[in-house]
C-alpha positions in Angstrom: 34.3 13.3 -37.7 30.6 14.3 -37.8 29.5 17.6 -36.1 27.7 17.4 -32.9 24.4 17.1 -33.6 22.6 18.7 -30.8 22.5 22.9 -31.1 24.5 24.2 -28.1 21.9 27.5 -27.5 19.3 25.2 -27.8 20.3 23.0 -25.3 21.0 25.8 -22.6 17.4 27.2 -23.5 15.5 23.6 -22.8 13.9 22.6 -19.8 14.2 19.3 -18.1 12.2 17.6 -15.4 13.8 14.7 -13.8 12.2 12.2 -11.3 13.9 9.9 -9.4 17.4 11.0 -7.8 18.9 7.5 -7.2 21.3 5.4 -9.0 19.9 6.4 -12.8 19.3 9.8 -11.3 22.9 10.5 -10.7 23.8 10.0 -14.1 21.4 11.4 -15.9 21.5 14.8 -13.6 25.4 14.6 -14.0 25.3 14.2 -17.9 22.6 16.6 -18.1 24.8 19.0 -16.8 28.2 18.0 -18.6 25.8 18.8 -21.9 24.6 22.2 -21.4 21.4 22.2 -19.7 20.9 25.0 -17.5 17.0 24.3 -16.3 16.5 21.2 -14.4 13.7 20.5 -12.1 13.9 17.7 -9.8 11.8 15.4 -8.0 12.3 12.5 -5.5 10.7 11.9 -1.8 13.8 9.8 -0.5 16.7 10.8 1.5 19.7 9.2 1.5 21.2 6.1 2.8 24.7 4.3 3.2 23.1 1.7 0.8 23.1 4.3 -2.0 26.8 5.6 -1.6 28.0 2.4 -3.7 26.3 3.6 -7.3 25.7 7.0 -6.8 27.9 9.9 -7.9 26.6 12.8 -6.6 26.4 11.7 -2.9 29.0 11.3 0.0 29.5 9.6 3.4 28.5 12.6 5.2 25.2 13.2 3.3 23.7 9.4 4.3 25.4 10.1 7.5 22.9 12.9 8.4 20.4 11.5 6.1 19.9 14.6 3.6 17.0 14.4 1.1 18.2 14.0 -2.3 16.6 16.3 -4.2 18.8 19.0 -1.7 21.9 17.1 -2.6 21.9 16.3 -6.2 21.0 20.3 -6.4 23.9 21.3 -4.2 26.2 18.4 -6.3 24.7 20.4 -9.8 25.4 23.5 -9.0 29.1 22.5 -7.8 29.7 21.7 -11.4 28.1 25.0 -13.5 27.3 27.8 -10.9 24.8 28.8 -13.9 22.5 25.8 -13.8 19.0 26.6 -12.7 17.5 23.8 -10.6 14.6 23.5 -8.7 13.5 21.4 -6.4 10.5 19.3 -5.5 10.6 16.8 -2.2 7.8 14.7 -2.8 5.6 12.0 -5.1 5.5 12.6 -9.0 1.6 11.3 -8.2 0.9 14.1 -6.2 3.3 16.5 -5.5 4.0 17.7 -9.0 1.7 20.4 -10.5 0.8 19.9 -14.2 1.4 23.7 -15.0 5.0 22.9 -13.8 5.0 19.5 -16.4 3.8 21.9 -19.1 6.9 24.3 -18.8 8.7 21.5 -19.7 10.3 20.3 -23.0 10.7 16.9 -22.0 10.3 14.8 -18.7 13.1 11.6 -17.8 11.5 9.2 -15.7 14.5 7.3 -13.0 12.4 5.8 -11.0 11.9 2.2 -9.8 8.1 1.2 -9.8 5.3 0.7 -12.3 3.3 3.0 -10.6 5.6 6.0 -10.6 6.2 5.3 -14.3 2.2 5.0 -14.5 2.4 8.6 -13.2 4.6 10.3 -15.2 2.9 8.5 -18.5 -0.4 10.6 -16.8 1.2 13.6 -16.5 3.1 13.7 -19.9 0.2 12.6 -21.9 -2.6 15.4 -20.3 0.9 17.9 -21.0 1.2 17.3 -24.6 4.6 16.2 -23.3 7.5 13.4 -24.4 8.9 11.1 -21.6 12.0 9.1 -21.4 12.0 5.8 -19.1 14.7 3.8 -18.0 14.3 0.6 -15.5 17.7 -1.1 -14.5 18.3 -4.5 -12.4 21.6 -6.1 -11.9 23.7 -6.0 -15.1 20.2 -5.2 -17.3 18.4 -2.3 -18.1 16.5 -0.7 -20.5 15.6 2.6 -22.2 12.1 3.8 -23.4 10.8 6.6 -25.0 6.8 7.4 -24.8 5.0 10.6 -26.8 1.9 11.9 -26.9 -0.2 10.5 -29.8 2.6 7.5 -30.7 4.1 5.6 -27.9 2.3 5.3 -24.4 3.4 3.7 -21.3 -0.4 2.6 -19.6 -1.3 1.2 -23.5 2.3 -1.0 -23.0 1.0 -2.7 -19.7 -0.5 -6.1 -19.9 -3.0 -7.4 -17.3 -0.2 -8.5 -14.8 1.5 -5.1 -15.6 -1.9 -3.6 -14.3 -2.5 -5.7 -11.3 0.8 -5.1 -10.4 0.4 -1.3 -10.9 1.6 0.0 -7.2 3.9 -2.7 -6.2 6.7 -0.8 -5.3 10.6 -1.3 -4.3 13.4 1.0 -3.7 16.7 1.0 -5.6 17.9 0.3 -1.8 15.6 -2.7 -1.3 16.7 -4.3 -4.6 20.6 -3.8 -2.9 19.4 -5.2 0.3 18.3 -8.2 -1.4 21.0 -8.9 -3.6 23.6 -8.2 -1.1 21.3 -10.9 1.0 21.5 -13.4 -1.7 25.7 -13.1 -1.3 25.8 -11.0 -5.1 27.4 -7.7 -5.3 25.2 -5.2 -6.3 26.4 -3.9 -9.7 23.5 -1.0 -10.4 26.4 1.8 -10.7 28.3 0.4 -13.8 24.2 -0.4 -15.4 23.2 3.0 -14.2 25.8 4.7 -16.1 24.7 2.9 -19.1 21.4 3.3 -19.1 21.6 6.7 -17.8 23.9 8.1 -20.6 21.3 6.3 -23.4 18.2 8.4 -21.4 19.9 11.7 -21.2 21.2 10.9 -25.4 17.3 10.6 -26.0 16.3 13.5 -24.2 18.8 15.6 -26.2 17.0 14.5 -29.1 14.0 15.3 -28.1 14.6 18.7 -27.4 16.3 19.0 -31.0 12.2 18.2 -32.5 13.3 20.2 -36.2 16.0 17.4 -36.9 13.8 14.7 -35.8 11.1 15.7 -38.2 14.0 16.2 -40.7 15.2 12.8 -40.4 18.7 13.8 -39.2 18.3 12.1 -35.7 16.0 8.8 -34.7 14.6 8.2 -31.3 13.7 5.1 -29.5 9.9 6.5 -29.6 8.1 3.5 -30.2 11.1 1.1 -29.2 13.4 -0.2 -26.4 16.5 -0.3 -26.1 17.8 -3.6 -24.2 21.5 -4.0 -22.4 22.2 -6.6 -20.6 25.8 -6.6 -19.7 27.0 -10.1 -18.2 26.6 -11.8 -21.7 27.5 -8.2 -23.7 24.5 -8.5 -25.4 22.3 -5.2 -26.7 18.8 -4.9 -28.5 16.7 -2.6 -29.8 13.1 -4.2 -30.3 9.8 -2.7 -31.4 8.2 -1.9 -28.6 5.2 0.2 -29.3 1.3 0.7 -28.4 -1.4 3.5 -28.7 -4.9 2.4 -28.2 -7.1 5.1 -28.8 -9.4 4.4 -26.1 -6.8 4.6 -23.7 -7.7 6.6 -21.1 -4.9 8.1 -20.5 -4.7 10.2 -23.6 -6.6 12.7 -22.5 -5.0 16.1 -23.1 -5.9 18.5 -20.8 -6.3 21.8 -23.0 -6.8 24.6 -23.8 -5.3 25.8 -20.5 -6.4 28.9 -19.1 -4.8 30.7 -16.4 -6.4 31.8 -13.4 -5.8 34.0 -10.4 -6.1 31.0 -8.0 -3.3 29.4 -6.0 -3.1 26.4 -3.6 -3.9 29.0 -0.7 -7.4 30.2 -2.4 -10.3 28.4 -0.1 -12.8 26.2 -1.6 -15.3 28.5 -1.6 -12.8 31.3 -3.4 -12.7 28.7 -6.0 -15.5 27.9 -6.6 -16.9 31.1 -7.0 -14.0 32.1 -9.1 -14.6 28.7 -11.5 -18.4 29.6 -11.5 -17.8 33.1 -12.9 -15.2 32.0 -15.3 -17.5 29.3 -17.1 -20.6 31.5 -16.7 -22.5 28.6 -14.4 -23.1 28.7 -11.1 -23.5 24.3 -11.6 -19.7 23.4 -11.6 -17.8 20.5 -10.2 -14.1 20.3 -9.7 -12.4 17.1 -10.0 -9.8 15.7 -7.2 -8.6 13.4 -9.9 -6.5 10.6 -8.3 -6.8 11.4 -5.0 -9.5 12.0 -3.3 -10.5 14.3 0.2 -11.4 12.1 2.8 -13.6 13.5 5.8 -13.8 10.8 8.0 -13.5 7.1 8.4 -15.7 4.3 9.7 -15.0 1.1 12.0 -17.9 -1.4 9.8 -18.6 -3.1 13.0 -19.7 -0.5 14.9 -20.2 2.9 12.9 -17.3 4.5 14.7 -16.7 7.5 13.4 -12.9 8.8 13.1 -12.2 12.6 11.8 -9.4 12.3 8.8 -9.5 15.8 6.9 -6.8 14.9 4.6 -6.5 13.9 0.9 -6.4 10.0 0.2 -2.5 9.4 0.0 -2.3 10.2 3.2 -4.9 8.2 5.2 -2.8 5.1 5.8 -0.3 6.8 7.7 -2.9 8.7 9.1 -4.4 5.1 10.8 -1.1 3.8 11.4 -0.4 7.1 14.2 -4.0 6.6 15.2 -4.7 5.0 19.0 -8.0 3.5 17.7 -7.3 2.7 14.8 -3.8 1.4 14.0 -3.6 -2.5 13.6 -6.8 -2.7 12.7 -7.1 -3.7 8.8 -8.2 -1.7 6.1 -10.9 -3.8 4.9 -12.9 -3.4 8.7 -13.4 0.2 8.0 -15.2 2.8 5.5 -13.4 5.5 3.9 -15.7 8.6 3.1 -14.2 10.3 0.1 -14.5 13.2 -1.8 -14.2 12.7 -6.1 -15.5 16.0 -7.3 -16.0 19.5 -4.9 -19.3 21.1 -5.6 -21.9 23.9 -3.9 -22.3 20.6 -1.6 -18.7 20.9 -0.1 -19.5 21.0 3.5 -16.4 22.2 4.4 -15.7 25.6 2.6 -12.8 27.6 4.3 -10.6 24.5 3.4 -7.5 26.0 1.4 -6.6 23.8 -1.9 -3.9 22.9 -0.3 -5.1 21.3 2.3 -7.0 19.6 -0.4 -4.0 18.0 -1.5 -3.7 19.8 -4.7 -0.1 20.4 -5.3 1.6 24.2 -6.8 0.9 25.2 -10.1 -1.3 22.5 -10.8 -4.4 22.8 -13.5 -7.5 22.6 -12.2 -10.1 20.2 -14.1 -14.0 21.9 -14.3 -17.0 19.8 -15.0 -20.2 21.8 -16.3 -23.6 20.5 -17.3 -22.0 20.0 -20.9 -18.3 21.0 -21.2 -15.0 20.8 -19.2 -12.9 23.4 -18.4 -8.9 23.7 -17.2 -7.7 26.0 -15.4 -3.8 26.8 -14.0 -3.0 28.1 -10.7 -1.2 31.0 -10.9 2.3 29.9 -8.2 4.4 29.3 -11.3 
């Protein structure tokens, strides 16, 4: 027999970020656990329902019952199993929720969730980190395993035009249940969940172990994916590998600085904080992919509407509001903020109420450089 090829104190030293705490999430926090990783981050904006209960390990009757937020539960289910494990928790979207200083701490990220866009996200974050990412999509008795890195295997590079347009289509590991138990089929996601999950946490283990990689002594599916599908016992491993260099999304964000900043510094703190850290009084910070919206207006008649809240959170915003709810998106005009300048008319907002999440990095536009800087929560 072969000794174990993964380093037991360098397992319990590694840092993991996991997103996604359904079906695939269960197994992969479970098996993380079982292997020795102490430092787990998690990250999920669901709670749980009866639906779930049938593939998931880590949740009970009582938990959908009182409909407890996963990320509490899974954390709870973790510690259950090794008192020593370090996990901390993050209720809310991988797109916007989840600061990049936190992404940087990490060795490697696993990605269980269950929409393009989310993956889309976590390819983002990974790439401006300088950090590998391990995907896994399941459906029925399929799934599949992934593995993207900075510099060799990227996830936006990977989508075709219909993988683009279809970018935020999104649904839940519950709606896929709903519709197969619909169609009369029995949803079978916890026996291809434990498959799939065990190959995901197998990858992340290598990973973390980056001297036997480069030594040859371990192969990962960078570059590859690894195909089960389980009603035929049939399994693949096919190339599966692109890395345009114009991409976009390959833009590292470094060198990092740190700063004395954090999400309750106002805009004007900032700003005057950014201006004497470049040395320019002309900077510009970026809101990235999601923009501050002041107000909104009805097209047909200029009616104006106070929003004060970053994009993500305008359609729920209209949906609540007495004017405005029923009335479709394309009749009004969303004012938006892309960049904060000395033009910000509305100073005294925190960065928070900006929308930018803890520990995050900020991104600085001069005249003729850029600039990142990390908020100092983490």
């Amino acid at each position: 027999m072969r000794n174990q090829p993964f380093r037991q104190e360098r397992t319990a030293k590694a840092r993991v970020m996991v997103v996604g705490c359904g079906a695939l999430g269960n197994e992969v926090l479970k098996n993380l656990v079982l292997m020795g990783i102490r430092h787990i981050v998690v990250v999920d904006f669901d709670t749980i329902e009866a639906d779930n209960l049938s593939r998931s390990v880590l949740f009970t009757q009582e938990d959908a019952a009182k409909g407890r937020r996963k990320v509490e539960v899974v954390a709870e289910r973790l510690r259950g199993m090794n008192p020593e494990v370090d996990v901390k928790t993050i209720y809310g979207d991988i797109g916007y929720d989840v600061g990049l200083g936190l992404i940087r701490r990490m060795d490697v990220v696993i990605g269980c969730v269950d929409s393009r866009w989310a993956r889309y996200q976590i390819n983002r974050l990974c790439m401006r980190a300088g950090k590998p990412w391990v995907d896994g999509g399941i459906d029925g008795l399929e799934g599949t395993a992934r593995v993207f890195k900075p510099g060799e295997n990227c996830y936006a590079c990977n989508l075709g035009p219909e993988g683009l347009r279809d970018l935020k289509a999104r649904m839940s590991c519950a709606g896929v249940i709903r519709r197969a138990i619909a169609a009369g089929k029995a949803p079978t996601t916890s026996i291809i969940a434990s498959v799939i999950g065990a190959v995901q946490v197998q990858e992340a283990l290598k990973l973390i172990h980056d001297e036997e990689i480069k030594a040859g002594s371990l192969t990962t599916l960078c570059g590859k994916m690894f195909y089960y599908e389980g009603e035929h016992m049939t399994t693949r491993v096919a190339e599966f590998k692109a890395y345009d260099d114009d991409c976009a999304e390959h833009d590292v964000w470094e060198p990092v600085s740190p700063s004395t900043l954090t999400t309750q510094s106002t805009v004007e703190e900032m700003l005057a904080w950014v201006a004497t850290a470049t040395g320019t009084q002309q900077v510009a910070v970026s809101t990235g992919n999601d923009p501050f919206v002041d107000y909104i207006c009805l097209r047909q008649d200029d009616t104006k509407v106070e929003v004060m809240k970053p994009a993500r959170a305008v359609a729920a915003f209209v949906e609540r509001h007495e004017l405005l709810s029923g009335i479709p998106f394309s009749s009004m005009y969303q004012h938006e903020y892309t960049t904060i300048d000395a033009h910000f008319p509305y100073p005294k907002l925190t960065l928070q109420e900006l929308g930018i999440p803890a520990g995050d990095v900020l991104h600085v536009l001069t005249a003729d450089k850029e600039y990142f800087y990390e908020l100092s929560e983490l």
